[in-house]
ZADO-1210 file (C-alpha; in nm, 4 decimals, padded with zeros to 6 digits):
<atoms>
<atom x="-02.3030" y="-01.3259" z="-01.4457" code="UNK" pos="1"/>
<atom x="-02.5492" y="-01.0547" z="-01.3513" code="UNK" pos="2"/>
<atom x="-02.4875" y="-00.6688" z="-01.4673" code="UNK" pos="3"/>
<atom x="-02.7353" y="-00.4431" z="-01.2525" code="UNK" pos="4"/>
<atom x="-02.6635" y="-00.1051" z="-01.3725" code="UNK" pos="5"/>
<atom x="-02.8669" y="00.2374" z="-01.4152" code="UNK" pos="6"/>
<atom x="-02.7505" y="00.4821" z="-01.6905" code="UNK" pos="7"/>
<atom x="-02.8070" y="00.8508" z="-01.6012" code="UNK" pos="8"/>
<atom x="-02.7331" y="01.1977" z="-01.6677" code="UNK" pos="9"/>
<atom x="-02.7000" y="01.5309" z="-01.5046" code="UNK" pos="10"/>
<atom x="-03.0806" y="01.6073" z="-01.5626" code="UNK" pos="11"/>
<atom x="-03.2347" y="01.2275" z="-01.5997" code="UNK" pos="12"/>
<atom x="-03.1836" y="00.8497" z="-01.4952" code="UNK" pos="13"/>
<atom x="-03.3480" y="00.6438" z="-01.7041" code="UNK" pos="14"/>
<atom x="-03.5207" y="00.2818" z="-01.4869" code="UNK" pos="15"/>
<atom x="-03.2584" y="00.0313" z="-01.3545" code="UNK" pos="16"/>
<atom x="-03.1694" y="-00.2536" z="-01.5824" code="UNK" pos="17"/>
<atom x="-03.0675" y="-00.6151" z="-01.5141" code="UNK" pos="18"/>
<atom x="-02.8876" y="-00.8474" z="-01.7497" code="UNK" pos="19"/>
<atom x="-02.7967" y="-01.1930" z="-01.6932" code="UNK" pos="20"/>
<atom x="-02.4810" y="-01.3262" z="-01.9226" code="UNK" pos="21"/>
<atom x="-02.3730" y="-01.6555" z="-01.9607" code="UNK" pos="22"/>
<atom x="-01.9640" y="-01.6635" z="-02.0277" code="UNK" pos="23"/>
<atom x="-01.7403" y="-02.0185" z="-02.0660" code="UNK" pos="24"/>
<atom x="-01.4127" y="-01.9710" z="-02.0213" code="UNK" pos="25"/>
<atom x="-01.1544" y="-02.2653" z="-02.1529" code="UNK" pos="26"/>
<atom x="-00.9241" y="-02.1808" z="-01.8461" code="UNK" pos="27"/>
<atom x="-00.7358" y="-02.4474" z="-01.6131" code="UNK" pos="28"/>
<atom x="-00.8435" y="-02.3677" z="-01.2429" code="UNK" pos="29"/>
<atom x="-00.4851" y="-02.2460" z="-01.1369" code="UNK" pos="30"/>
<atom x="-00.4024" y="-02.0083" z="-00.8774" code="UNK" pos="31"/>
<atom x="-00.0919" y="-01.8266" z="-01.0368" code="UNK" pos="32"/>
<atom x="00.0026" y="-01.8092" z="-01.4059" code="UNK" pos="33"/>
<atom x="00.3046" y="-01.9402" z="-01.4772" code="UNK" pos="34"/>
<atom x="00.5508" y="-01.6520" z="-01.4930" code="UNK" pos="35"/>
<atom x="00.9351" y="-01.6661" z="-01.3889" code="UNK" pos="36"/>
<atom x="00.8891" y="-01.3804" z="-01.1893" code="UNK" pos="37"/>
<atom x="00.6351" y="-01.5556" z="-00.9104" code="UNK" pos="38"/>
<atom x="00.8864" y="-01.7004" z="-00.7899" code="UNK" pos="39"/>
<atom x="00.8549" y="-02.0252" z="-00.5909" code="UNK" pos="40"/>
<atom x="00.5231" y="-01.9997" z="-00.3557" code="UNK" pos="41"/>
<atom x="00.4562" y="-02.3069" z="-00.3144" code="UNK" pos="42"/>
<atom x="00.0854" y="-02.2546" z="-00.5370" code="UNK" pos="43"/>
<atom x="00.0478" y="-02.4476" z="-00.8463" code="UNK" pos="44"/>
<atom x="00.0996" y="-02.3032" z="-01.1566" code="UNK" pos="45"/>
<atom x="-00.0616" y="-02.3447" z="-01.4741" code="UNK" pos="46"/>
<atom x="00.1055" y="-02.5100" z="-01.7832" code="UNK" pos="47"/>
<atom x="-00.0226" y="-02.2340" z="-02.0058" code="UNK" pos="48"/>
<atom x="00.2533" y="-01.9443" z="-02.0436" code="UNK" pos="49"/>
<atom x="00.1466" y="-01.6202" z="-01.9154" code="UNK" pos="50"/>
<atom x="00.4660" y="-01.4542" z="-02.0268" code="UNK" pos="51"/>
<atom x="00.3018" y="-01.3050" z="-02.3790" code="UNK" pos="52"/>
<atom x="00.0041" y="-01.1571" z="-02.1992" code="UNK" pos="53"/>
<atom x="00.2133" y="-00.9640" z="-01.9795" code="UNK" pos="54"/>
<atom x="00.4724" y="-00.8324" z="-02.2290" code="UNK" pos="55"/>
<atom x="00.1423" y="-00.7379" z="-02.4404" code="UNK" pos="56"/>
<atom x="-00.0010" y="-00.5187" z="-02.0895" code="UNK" pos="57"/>
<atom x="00.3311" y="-00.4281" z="-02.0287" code="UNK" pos="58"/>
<atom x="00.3890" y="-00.2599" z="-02.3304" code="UNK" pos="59"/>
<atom x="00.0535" y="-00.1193" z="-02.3424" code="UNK" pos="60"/>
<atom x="00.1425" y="00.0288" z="-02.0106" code="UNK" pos="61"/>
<atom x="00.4367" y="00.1961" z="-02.1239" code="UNK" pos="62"/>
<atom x="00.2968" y="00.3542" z="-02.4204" code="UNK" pos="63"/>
<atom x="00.0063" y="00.4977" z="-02.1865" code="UNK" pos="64"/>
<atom x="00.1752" y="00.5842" z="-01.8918" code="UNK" pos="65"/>
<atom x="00.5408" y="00.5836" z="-01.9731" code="UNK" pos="66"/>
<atom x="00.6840" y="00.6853" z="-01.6130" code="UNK" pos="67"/>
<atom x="00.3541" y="00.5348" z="-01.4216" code="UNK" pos="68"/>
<atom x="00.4616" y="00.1867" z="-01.5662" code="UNK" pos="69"/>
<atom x="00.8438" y="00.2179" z="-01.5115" code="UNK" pos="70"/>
<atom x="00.6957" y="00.2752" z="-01.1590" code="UNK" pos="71"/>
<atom x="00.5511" y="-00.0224" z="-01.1280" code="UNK" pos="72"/>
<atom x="00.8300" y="-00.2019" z="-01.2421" code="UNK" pos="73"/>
<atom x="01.0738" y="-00.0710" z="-01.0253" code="UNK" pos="74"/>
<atom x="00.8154" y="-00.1405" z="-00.7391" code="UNK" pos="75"/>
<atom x="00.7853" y="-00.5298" z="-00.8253" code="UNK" pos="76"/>
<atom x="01.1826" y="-00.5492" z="-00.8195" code="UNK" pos="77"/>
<atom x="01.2068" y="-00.3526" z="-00.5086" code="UNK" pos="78"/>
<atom x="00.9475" y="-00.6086" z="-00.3048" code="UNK" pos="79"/>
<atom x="01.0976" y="-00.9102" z="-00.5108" code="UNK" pos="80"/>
<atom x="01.4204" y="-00.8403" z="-00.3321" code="UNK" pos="81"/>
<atom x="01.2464" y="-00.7415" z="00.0101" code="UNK" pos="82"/>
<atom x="01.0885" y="-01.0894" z="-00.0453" code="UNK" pos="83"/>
<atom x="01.4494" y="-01.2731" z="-00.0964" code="UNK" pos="84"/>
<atom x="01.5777" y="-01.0934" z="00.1936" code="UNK" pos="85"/>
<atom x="01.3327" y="-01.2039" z="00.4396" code="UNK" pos="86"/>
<atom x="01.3569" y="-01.5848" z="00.3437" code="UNK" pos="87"/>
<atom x="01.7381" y="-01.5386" z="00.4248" code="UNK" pos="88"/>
<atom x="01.8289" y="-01.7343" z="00.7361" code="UNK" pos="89"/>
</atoms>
């Protein structure tokens, strides 16, 4: 991965900096996590369980952003059932 960035201020900017990182990542090559609500897409889905990870954010979203989270929430279950509607013959 390569970081170009350029720290400044409102009088100064010091030079422009590259770094180069090296990251390895012990991932499966998925393209969903495996969480109930996903719903069938026809993607494949990962073995590992993404259902801790999201409690954790979730939770950590709440505590933030109380009614900015509940928000979201309700916005997932309103275009989950949007979703179902449209595949309804």
């Amino acid at each position: 991965m390569t970081v170009r960035y350029q720290a400044c201020d409102d009088a100064t900017c010091l030079m422009p900096r590259i770094d180069r990182f090296r990251l390895e990542v012990g991932l499966e090559s998925v393209d969903m996590p495996n969480l109930s609500f996903h719903g069938e897409t026809g993607q494949w889905k990962s073995t590992m369980d993404g259902a801790p990870h999201l409690r954790r954010s979730l939770l950590r979203q709440l505590r933030r952003h109380a009614i900015g989270a509940l928000r979201s929430i309700v916005q997932q279950i309103r275009l989950r059932l949007r979703g179902e509607r449209r595949r309804r013959p």
